[in-house]
N, C-alpha and C positions, 0 to 999 in steps of 0.2 A: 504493500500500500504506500510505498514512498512514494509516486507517481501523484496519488489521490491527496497526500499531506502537501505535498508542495504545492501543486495548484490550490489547496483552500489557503495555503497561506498567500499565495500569488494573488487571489480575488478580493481576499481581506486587507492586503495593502494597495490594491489600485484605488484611489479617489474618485478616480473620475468613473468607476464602477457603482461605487458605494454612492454617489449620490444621485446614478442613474434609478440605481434597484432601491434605496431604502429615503432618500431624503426628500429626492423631488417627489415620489407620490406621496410622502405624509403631509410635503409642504402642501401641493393640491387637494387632498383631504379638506386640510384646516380651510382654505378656500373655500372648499364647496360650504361647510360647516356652518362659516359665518358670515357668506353669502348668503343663506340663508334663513336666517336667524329670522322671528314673525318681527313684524314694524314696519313703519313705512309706506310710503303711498302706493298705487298698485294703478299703473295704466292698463286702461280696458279699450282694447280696438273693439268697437259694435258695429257691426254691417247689416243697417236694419231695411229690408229690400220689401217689408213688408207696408210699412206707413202708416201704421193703425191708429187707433183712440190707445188698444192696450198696450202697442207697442209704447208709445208715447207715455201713457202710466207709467211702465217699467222704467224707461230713463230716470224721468222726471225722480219717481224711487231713489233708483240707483246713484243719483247727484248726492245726494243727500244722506247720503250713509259716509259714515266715516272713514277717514282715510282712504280713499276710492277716489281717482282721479279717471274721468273717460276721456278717450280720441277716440271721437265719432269717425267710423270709416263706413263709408260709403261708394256701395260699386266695387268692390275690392276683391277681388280672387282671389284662391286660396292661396298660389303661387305667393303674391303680394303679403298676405299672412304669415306663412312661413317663413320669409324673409324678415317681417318685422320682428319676430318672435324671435329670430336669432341674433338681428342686431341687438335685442332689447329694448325696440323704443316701445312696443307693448311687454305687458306681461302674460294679457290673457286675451282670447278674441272671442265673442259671440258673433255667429250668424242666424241672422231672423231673416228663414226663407218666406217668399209671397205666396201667399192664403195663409200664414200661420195663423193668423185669427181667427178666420171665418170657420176655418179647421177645427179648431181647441172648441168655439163656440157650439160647431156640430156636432161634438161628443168625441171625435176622431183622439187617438192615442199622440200627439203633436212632440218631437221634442225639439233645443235647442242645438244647433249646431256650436261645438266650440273648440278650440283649440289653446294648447301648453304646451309648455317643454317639460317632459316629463320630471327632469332634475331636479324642479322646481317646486317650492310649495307655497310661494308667495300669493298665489294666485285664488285661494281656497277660498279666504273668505267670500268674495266673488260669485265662485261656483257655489257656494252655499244659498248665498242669498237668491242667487237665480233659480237655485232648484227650490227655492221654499213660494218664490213667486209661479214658476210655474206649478207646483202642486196646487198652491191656492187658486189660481186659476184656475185650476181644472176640476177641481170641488164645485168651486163656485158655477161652472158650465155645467155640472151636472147637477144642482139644485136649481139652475134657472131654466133645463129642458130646452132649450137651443132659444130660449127667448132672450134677442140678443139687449132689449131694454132691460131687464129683471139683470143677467148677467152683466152690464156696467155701475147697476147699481149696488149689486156687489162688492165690486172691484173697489167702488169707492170709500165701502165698508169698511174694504181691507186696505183701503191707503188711507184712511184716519185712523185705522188700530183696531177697527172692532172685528175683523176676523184674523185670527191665530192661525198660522202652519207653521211645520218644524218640522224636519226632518235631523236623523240623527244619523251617523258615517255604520254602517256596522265594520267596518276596519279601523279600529282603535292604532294603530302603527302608519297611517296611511301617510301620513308627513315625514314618518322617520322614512319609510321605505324610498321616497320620493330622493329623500337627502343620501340615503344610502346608495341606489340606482346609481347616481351623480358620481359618488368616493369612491365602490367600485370599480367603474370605468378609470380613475386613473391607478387605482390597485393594478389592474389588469398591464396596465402602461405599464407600471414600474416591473412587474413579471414580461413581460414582454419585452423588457430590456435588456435580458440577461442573453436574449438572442443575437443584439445587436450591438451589444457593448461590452456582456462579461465573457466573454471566451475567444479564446486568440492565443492557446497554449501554445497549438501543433506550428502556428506560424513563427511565434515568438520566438519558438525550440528552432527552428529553422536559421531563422537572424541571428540566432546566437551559435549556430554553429552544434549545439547541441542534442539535436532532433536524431540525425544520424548515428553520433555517439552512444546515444541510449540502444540502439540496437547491435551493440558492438557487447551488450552484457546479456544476461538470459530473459528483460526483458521482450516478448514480441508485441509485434504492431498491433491486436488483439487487444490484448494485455494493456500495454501503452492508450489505445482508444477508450477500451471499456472503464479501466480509471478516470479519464476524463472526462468523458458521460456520468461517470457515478455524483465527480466531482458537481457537474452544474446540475444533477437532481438532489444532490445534498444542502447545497447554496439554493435552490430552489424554494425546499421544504424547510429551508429555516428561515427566510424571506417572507414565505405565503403565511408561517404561523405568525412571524412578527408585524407582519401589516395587518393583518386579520384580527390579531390581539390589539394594535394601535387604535386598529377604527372602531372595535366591538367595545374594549376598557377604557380608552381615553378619552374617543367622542361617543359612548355610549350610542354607537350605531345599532340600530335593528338589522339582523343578519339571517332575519329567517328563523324558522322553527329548531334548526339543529347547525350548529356550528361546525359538526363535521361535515354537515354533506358540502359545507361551502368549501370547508380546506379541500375535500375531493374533488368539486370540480376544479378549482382554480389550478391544482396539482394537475390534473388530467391535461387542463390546457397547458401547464409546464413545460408537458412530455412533446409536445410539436415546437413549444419556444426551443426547448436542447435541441430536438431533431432540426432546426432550423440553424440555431448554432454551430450544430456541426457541419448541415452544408455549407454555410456562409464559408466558416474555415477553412474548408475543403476546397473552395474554387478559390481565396484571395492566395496571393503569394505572397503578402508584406502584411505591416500591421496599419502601414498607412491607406493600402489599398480597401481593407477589410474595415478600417475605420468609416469611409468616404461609401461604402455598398451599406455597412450596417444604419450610415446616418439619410441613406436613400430610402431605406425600406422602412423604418421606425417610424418617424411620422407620419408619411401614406398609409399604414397597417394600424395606425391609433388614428388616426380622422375615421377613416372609410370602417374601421370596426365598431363606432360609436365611443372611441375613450372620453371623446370631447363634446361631442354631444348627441344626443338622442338618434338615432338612424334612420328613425320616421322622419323629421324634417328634413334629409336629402329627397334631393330628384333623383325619378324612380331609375336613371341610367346608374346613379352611383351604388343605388340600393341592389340591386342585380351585379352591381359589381363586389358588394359589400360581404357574397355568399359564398365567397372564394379567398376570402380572409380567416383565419383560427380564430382573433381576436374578436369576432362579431358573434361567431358562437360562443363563445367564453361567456359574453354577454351575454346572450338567449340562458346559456343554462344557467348565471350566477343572478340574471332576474325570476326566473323560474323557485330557484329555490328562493330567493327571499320572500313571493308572494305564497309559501307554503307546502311548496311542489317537492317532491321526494325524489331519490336518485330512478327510480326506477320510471318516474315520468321525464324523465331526460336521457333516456337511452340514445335518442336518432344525434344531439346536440354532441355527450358524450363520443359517439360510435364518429361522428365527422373531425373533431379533435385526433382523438388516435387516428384516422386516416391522413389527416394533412401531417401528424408524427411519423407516419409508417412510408409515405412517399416524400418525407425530406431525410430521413436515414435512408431509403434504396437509392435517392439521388446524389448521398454525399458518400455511397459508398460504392457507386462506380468511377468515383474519382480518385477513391482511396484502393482502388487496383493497382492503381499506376504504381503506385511506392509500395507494393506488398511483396513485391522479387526480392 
């Protein structure tokens, strides 16, 4: 195991390792954390397409409730939305499609169109109140029998106070999950780094003249490799408990029903970051070369995987590109378990992880033919 000791000592003194794999995702942690902290004004893009008396209620409402600032949009695609949503000049959008009144009015089951960034939980109160206005609405349409005089005079009941609706979350974690989703994503980043930042043995041994040397003893190239894979699944699984521990203890993240299933997926995605690592290895001949591919693929593999944010708000070319990344499933299966989901409802997630592992090991190991004479 000398092969195994050296390299953990080799990864625990590189800096620029250690603040890829453990600093910069706990610093984006604390970001998402107190990014989101409740307070604060909350812009609401509304796209009201319908022009109503109720529609016009609801605004008029909505001004008036506290800490709620609106930007009325108007005419506005979804396209248009999504983009606001990510610059952040909303926080949250409502669309009110035409007939929604006349609809709710006729007993029809009517809902609101709306959109977030999942990351987010600034937005809730919003969505709260929207959903307690339209439940009252729709009470109210069903005691006034589609008579649309009796049904505003209702309304008006309910915008001086004299009728109550309230709805309650049945997901008591709904905010934390929101925030967790978020930290996450750059959890995954910081494991995904170790593909692209922490391994650069076989090359290094090479620069130094050493690489050759080693097979002049009874170590073989086998031997030589399989320590080196052990090495970045060892550094792995003390990464995955220590960021996992950071966000579950420090920022008292909700993690889901079981803290092991999450260390197993996040470990399972590991095992394609090593297989990755090794190819990378395997094709660079230098460390400067291997630095310049590893810093080509890390960020396009954290965008287009969702590290940064939500996957739903790309256009749908990047999203269809997004299914051919390990980092987007990593995602699927570590939101999966947090909203409850057991390992065994993430077999297909799981089973495509080891695949992008098992064709970046057969791809770095018809390279490593070449040096096996």
């Amino acid at each position: 195991m000398t092969i195994f000791l050296n390299n953990i000592k080799r990864i625990f003194k590189d800096k620029m390792a250690m603040f890829f794999m453990i600093i910069m995702p706990v610093v984006f942690m604390a970001v998402v954390y107190q990014g989101n902290m409740d307070g604060g004004s909350i812009n609401l893009g509304l796209a009201d397409k319908d022009n109503s008396k109720l529609t016009a209620i609801f605004k008029d409402n909505i001004k008036n409730t506290n800490k709620i600032n609106i930007i009325d949009i108007i005419d506005i695609n979804e396209n248009e939305i999504k983009s606001k949503l990510t610059s952040t000049t909303i926080d949250y959008a409502i669309v009110i499609d035409k007939g929604f009144t006349s609809d709710l009015i006729s007993g029809k089951d009517v809902k609101l169109k709306s959109y977030s960034i999942n990351s987010s939980n600034i937005h809730l109160p919003v969505k709260m109140y929207a959903e307690n206005f339209l439940n009252a609405a729709k009470n109210i349409s069903k005691a006034s029998k589609g008579n649309e005089t009796q049904f505003y005079k209702g309304m008006e009941y309910y915008k001086n106070g004299s009728f109550i609706s309230s709805s309650k979350s049945l997901d008591n974690h709904q905010a934390e999950k929101n925030k967790s989703r978020g930290a996450l994503g750059f959890l995954i980043m910081g494991v995904f780094s170790i593909a692209t930042f922490g391994y650069s043995f076989t090359v290094e041994d090479k620069e130094n003249k050493v690489y050759y040397r080693i097979f002049t003893t009874p170590i073989t190239l086998k031997k030589y490799m399989m320590e080196n894979i052990l090495t970045l699944l060892s550094v792995s699984f003390i990464q995955i408990l220590l960021l996992l521990s950071i966000l579950k203890f420090g920022f008292k993240a909700y993690l889901g029903d079981s803290f092991f299933n999450m260390v197993v997926v996040i470990f399972v995605f590991s095992l394609s970051c090593v297989a990755l690592a090794v190819l990378l290895d395997s094709v660079s001949k230098t460390s400067r070369q291997l630095g310049v591919i590893g810093t080509l693929i890390f960020t396009p593999f954290c965008m287009l995987g969702g590290c940064f944010w939500p996957i739903e708000i790309m256009p749908k070319p990047l999203k269809q590109i997004s299914n051919f990344i390990p980092t987007t499933w990593a995602l699927k299966a570590a939101e999966k378990i947090l909203y409850g989901k057991a390992l065994s409802d993430i077999y297909m997630e799981i089973s495509i992880m080891l695949l992008f592992a098992l064709v970046f090991f057969l791809l770095s190991s018809w390279k490593k033919s070449d040096i096996s004479v």
